[in-house]
TIVOVEX-759628 format. One record per atom (N, C-alpha, C, O): residue in one letter; x, y, z. Coordinates in steps of 0.2 Angstrom, whole numbers, padded with zeros to 4 digits, always signed. Atoms other than C-alpha are relative to their C-alpha. Layout:
<pts>
AXYZ/...
</pts>
This chain:
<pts>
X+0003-0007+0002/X+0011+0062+0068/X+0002+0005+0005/X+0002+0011+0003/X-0001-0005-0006/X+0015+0071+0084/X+0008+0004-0003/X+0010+0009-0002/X-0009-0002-0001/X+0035+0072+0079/X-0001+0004-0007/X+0001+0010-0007/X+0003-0005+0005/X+0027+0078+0061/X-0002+0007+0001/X+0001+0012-0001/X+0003-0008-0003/X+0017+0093+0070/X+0006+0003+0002/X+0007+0009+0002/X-0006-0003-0004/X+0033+0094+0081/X+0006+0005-0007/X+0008+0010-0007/X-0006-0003+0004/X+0046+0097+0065/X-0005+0006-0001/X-0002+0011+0001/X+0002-0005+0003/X+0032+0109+0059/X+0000+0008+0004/X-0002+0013+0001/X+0002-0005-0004/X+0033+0119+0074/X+0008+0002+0000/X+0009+0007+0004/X-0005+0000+0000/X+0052+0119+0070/X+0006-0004+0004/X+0012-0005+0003/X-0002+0004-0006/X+0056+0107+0086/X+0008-0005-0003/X+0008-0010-0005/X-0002+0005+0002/X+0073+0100+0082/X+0002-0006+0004/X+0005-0010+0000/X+0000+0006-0003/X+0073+0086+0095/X-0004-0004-0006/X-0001-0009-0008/X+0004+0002+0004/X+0059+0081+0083/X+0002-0003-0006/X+0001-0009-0008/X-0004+0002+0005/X+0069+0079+0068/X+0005-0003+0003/X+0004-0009+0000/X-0004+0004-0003/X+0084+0071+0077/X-0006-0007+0001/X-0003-0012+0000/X+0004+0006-0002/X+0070+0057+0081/X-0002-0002-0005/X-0002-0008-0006/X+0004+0003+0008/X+0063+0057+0063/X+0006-0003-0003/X+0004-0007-0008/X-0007+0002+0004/X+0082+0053+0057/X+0004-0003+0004/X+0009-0005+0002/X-0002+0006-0002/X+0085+0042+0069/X-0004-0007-0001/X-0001-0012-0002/X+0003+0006+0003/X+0070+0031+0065/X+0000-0002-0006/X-0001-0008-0007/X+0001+0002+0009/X+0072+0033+0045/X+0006-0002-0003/X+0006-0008-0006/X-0005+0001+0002/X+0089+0035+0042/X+0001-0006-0003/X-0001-0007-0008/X-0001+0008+0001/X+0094+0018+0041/X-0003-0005-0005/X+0000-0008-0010/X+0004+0002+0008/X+0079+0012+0029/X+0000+0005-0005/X-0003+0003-0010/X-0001-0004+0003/X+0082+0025+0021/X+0006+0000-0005/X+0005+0002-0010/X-0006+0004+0002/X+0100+0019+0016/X+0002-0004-0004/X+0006-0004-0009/X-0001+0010-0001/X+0097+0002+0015/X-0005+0002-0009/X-0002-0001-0013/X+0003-0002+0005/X+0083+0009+0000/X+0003+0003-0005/X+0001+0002-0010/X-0005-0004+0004/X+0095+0021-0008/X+0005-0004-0003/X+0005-0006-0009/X-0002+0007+0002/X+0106+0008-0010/X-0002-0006-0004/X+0002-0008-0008/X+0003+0004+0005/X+0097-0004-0019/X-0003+0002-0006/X-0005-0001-0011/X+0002-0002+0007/X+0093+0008-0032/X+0006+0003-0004/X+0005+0005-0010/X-0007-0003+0004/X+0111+0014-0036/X+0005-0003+0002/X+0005-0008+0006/X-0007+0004-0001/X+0129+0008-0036/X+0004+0001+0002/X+0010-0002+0002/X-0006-0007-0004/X+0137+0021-0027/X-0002+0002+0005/X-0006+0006+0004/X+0000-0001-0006/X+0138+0022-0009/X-0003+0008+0000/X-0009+0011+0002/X+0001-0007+0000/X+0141+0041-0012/X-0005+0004-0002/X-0006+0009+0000/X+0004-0004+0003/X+0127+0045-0023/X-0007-0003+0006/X-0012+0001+0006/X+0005+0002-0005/X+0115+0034-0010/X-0001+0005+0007/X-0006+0009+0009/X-0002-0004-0005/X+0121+0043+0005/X-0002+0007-0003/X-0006+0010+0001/X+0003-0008+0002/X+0119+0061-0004/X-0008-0001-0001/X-0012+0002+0003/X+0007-0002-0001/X+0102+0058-0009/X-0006-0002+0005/X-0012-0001+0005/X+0002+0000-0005/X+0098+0052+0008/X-0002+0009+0003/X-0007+0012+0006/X-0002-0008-0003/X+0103+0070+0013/X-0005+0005-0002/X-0009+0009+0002/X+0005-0005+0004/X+0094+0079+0000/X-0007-0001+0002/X-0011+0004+0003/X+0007+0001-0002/X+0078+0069+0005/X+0000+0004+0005/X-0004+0009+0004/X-0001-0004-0004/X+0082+0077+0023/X-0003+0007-0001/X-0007+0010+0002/X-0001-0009+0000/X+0085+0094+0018/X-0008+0002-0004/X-0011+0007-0003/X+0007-0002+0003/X+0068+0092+0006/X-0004-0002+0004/X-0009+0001+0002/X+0005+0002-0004/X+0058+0086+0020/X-0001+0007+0006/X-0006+0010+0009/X+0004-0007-0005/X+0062+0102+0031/X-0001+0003-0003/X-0004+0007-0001/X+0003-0009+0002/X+0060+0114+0018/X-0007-0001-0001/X-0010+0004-0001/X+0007+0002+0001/X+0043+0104+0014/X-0004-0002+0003/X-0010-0004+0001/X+0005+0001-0004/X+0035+0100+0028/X-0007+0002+0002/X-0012-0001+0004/X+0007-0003+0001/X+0022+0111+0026/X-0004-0003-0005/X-0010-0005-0004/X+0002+0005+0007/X+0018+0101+0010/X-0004-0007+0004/X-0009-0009+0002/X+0003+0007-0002/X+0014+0084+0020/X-0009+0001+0002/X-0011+0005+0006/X+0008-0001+0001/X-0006+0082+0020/X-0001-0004+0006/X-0005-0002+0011/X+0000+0004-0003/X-0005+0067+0029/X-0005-0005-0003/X-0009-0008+0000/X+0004+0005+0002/X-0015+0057+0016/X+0002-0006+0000/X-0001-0011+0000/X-0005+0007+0000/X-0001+0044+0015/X+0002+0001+0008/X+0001+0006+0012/X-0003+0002-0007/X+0007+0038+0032/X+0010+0006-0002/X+0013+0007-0007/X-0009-0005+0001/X+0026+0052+0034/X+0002-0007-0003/X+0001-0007-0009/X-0005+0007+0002/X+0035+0035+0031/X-0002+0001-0010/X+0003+0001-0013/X+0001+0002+0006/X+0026+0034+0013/X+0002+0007-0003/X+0004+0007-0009/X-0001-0006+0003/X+0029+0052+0010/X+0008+0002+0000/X+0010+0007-0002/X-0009-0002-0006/X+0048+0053+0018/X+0002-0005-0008/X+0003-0002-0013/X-0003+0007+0005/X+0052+0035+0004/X-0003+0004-0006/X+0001+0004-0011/X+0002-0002+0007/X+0042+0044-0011/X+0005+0006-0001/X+0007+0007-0006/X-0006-0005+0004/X+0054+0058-0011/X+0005-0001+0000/X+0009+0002-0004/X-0007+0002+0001/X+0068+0049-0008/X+0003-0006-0006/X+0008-0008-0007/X+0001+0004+0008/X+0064+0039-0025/X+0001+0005-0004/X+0004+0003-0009/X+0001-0006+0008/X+0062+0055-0036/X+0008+0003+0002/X+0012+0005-0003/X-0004-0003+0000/X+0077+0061-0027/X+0008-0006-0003/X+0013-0004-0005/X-0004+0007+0000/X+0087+0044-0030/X+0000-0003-0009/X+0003-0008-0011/X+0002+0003+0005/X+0080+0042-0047/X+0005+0007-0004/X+0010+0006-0008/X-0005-0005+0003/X+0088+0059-0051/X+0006-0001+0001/X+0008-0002-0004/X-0007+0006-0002/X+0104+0052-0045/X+0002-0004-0005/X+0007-0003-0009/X-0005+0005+0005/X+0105+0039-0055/X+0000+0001-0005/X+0005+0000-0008/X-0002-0001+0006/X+0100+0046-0071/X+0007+0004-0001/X+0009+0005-0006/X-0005-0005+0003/X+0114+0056-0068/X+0008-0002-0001/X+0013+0000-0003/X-0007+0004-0001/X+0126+0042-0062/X-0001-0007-0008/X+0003-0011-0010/X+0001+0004+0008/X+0119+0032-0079/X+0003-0008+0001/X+0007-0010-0002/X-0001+0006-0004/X+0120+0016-0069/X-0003-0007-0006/X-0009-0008-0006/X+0003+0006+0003/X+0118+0000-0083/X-0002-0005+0003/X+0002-0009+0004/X+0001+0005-0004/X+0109-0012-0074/X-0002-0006-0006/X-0005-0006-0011/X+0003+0007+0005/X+0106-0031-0081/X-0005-0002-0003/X-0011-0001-0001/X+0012+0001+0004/X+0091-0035-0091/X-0002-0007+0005/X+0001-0012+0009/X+0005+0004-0006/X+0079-0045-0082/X+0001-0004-0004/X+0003-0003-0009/X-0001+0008+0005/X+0079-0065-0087/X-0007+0000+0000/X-0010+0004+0004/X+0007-0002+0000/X+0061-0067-0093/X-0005-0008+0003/X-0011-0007+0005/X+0003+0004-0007/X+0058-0085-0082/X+0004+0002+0005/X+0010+0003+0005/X-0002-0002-0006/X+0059-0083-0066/X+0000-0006+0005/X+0001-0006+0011/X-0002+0008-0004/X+0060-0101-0059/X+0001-0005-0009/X-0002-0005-0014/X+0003+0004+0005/X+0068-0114-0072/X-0006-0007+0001/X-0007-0011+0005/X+0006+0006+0000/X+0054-0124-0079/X+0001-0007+0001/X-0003-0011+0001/X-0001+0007+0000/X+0063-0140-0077/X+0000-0001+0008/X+0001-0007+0009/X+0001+0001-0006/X+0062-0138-0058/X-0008-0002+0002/X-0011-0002+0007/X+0006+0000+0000/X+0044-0142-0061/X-0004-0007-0002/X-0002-0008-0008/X+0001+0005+0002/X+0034-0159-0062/X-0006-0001-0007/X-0009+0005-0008/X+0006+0000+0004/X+0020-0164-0077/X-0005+0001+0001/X-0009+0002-0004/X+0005-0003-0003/X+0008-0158-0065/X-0002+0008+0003/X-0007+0010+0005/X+0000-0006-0003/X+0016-0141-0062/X+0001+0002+0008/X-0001+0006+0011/X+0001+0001-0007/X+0020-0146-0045/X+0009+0001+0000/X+0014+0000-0004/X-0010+0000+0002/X+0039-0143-0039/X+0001-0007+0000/X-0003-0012+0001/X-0003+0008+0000/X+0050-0159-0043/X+0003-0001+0004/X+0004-0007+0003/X-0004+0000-0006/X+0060-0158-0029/X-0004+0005+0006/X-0005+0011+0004/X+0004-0007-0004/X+0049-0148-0013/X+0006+0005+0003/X+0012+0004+0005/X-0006-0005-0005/X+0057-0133-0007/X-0001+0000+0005/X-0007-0001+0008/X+0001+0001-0009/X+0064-0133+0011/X-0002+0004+0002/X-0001+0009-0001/X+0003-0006-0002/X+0054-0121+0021/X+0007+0002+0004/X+0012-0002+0006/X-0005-0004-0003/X+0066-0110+0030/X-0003+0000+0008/X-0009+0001+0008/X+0003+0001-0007/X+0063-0112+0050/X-0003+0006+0001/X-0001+0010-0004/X+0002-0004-0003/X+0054-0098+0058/X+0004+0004+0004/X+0005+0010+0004/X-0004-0004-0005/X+0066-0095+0072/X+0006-0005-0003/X+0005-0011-0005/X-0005+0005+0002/X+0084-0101+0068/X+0002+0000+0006/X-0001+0005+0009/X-0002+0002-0007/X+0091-0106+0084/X+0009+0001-0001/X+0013+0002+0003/X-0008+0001+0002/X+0109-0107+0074/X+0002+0007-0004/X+0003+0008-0010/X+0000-0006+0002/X+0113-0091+0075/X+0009+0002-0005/X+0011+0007-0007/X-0005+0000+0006/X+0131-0095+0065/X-0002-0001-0006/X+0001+0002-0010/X+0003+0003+0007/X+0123-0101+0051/X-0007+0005-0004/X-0008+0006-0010/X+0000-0005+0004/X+0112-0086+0050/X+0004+0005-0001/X+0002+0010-0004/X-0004-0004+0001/X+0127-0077+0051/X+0005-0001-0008/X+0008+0003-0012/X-0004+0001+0006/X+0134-0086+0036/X-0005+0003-0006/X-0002+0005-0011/X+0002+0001+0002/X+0121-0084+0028/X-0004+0008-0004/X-0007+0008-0009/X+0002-0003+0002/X+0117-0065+0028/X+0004+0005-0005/X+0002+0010-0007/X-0003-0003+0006/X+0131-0059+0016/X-0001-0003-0006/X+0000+0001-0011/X+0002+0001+0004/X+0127-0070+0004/X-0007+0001-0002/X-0008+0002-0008/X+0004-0005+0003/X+0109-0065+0003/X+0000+0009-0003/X-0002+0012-0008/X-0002-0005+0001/X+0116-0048+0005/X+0000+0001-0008/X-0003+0005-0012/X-0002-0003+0007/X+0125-0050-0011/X-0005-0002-0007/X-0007+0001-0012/X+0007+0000+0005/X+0110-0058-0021/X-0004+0005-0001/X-0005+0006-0007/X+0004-0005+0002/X+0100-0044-0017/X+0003+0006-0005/X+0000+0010-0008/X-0002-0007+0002/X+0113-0033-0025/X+0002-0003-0005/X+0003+0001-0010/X+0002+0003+0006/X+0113-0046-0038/X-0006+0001-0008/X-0006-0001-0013/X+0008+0000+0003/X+0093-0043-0044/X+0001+0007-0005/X+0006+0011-0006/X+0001-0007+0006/X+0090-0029-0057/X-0003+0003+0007/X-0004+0002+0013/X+0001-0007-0006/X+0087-0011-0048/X-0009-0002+0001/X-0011-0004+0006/X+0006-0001-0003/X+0070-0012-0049/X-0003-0006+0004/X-0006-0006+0009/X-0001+0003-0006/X+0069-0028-0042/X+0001+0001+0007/X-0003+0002+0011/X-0005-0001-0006/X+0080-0027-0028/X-0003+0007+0002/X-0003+0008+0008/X+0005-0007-0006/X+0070-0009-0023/X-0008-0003+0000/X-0012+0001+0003/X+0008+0001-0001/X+0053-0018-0024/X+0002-0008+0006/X-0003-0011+0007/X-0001+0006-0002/X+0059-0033-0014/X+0003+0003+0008/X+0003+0001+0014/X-0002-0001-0007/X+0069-0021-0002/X-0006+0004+0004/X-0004+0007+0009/X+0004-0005-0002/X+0053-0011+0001/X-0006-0005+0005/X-0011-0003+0009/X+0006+0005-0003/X+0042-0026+0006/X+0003-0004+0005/X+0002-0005+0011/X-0003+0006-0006/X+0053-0040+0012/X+0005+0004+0006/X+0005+0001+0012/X-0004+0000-0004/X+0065-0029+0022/X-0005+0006+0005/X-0007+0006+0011/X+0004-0006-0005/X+0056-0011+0026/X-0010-0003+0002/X-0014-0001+0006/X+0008+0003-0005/X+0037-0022+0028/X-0004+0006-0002/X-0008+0008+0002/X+0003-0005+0004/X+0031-0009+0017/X-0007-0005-0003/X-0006-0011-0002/X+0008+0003+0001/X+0010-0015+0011/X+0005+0002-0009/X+0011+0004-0010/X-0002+0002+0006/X+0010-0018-0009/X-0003+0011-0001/X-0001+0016-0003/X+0000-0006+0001/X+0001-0003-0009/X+0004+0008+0001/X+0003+0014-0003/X-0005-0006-0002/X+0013+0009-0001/X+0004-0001-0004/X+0005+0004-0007/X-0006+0000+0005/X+0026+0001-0012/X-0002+0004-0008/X+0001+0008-0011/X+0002-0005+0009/X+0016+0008-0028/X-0001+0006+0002/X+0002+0009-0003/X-0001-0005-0001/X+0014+0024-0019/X+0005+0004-0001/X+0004+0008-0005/X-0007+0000-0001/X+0033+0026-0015/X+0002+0001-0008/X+0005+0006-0009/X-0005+0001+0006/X+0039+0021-0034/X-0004+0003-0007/X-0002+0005-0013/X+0005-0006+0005/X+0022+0028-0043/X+0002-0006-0006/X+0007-0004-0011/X-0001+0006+0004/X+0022+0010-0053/X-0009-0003+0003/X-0011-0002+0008/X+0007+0004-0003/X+0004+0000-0053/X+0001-0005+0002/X+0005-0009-0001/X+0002+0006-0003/X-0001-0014-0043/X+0003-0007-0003/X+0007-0011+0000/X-0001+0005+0003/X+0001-0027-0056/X+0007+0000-0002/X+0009-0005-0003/X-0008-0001+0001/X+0020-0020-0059/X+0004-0003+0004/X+0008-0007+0002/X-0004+0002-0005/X+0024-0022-0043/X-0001-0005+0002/X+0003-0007+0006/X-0001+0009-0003/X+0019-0041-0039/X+0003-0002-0008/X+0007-0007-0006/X-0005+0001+0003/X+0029-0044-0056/X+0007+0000+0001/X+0011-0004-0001/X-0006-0003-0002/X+0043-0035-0049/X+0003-0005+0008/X+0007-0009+0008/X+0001+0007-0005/X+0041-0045-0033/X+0000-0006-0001/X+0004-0010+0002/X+0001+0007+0002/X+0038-0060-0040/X+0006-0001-0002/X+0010-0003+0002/X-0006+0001+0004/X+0053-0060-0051/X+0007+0000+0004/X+0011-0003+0003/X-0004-0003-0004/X+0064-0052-0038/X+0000-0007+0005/X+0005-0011+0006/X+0000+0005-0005/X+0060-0065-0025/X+0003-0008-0001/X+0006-0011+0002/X-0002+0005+0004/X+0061-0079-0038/X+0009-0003-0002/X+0012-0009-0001/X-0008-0002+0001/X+0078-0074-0044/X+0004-0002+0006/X+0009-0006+0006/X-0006+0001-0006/X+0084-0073-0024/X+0001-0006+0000/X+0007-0008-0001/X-0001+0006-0002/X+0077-0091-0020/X+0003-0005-0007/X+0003-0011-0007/X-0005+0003+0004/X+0087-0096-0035/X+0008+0000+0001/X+0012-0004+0002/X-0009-0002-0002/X+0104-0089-0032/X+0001-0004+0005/X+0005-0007+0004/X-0001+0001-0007/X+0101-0094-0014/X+0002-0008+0000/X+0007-0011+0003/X+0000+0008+0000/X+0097-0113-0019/X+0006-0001-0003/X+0010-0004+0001/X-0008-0001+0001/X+0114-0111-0029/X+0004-0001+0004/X+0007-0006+0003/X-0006-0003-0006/X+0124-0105-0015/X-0003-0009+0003/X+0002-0013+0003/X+0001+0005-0005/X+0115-0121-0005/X+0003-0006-0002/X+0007-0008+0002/X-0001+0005+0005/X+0119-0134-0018/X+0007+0000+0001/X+0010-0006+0002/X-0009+0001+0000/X+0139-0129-0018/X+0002+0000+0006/X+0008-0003+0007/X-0001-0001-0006/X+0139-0125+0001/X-0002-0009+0003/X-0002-0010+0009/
</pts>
């Protein structure tokens, strides 16, 4: 909030600091909603340029961070309607059912994934092929998955952010996370 009062006071140290902390999630988010570097990276920009001319605008009922990602959604969403991006239809199960015992219990357990990996080659192999699942997921997936699993965004920030309901977005979540740990289990299976 201080670097907030600071932009409003014109401070550009302050804005240098805000675009160095966001940037980056900021990308990473734009990205997951479009298919075009180009149009990601632009409506990063725009967010920017909308954020100093609207700074006055911030109330602070939302946290900046929830305010800074809700316009970088309307600005990104305008984007794409313009980039006419077809994305895949959703599959409508999200784990198949035959992984599943008479009980509804898994039929095989899934491996818990370690806490800390100690092998740190093996999460190297392993983070372009998440990578590309993630870019595999439907958009809105892949933006409700990268807003929680990656930016640690609350459920409810995420409905702020995309101006979708609650029960949307653990759909969106579910499916999306679902899908990953399918792909992934794939990849393990061939690997």
């Amino acid at each position: 909030m201080e670097l907030v009062g600071r932009l409003r006071d014109g401070d550009e140290d302050a804005f240098v600091m805000l675009v160095a902390r966001y940037h980056q999630p900021m990308l990473r988010l734009a990205r997951s909603m479009v298919s075009s570097e180009a149009v990601a990276e632009e409506a990063v920009q725009d967010t920017w340029i909308g954020v100093v001319r609207g700074i006055e605008r911030f109330e602070g009922r939302a946290s900046f961070k929830t305010w800074l990602f809700r316009i970088l959604v309307n600005r990104v969403r305008s984007a794409a309607t313009r980039e006419q991006r077809n994305a895949p239809a959703e599959s409508p199960q999200a784990v198949d059912p035959a992984r599943f015992d008479a009980q509804g219990q898994w039929a095989d357990p899934v491996e818990r994934w370690p806490q800390q990996s100690d092998d740190r080659f093996e999460a190297a192999m392993w983070a372009p092929i998440l990578k590309a699942a993630l870019e595999d997921l439907p958009s809105r997936q892949r933006t409700v998955v990268v807003l929680r699993d990656v930016e640690g965004m609350s459920s409810e920030e995420v409905c702020s952010v995309l101006g979708i309901s609650a029960g949307n977005q653990r759909i969106l979540l579910h499916r999306g996370r679902s899908r990953l740990r399918e792909m992934l289990d794939a990849d393990w299976r061939r690997g």
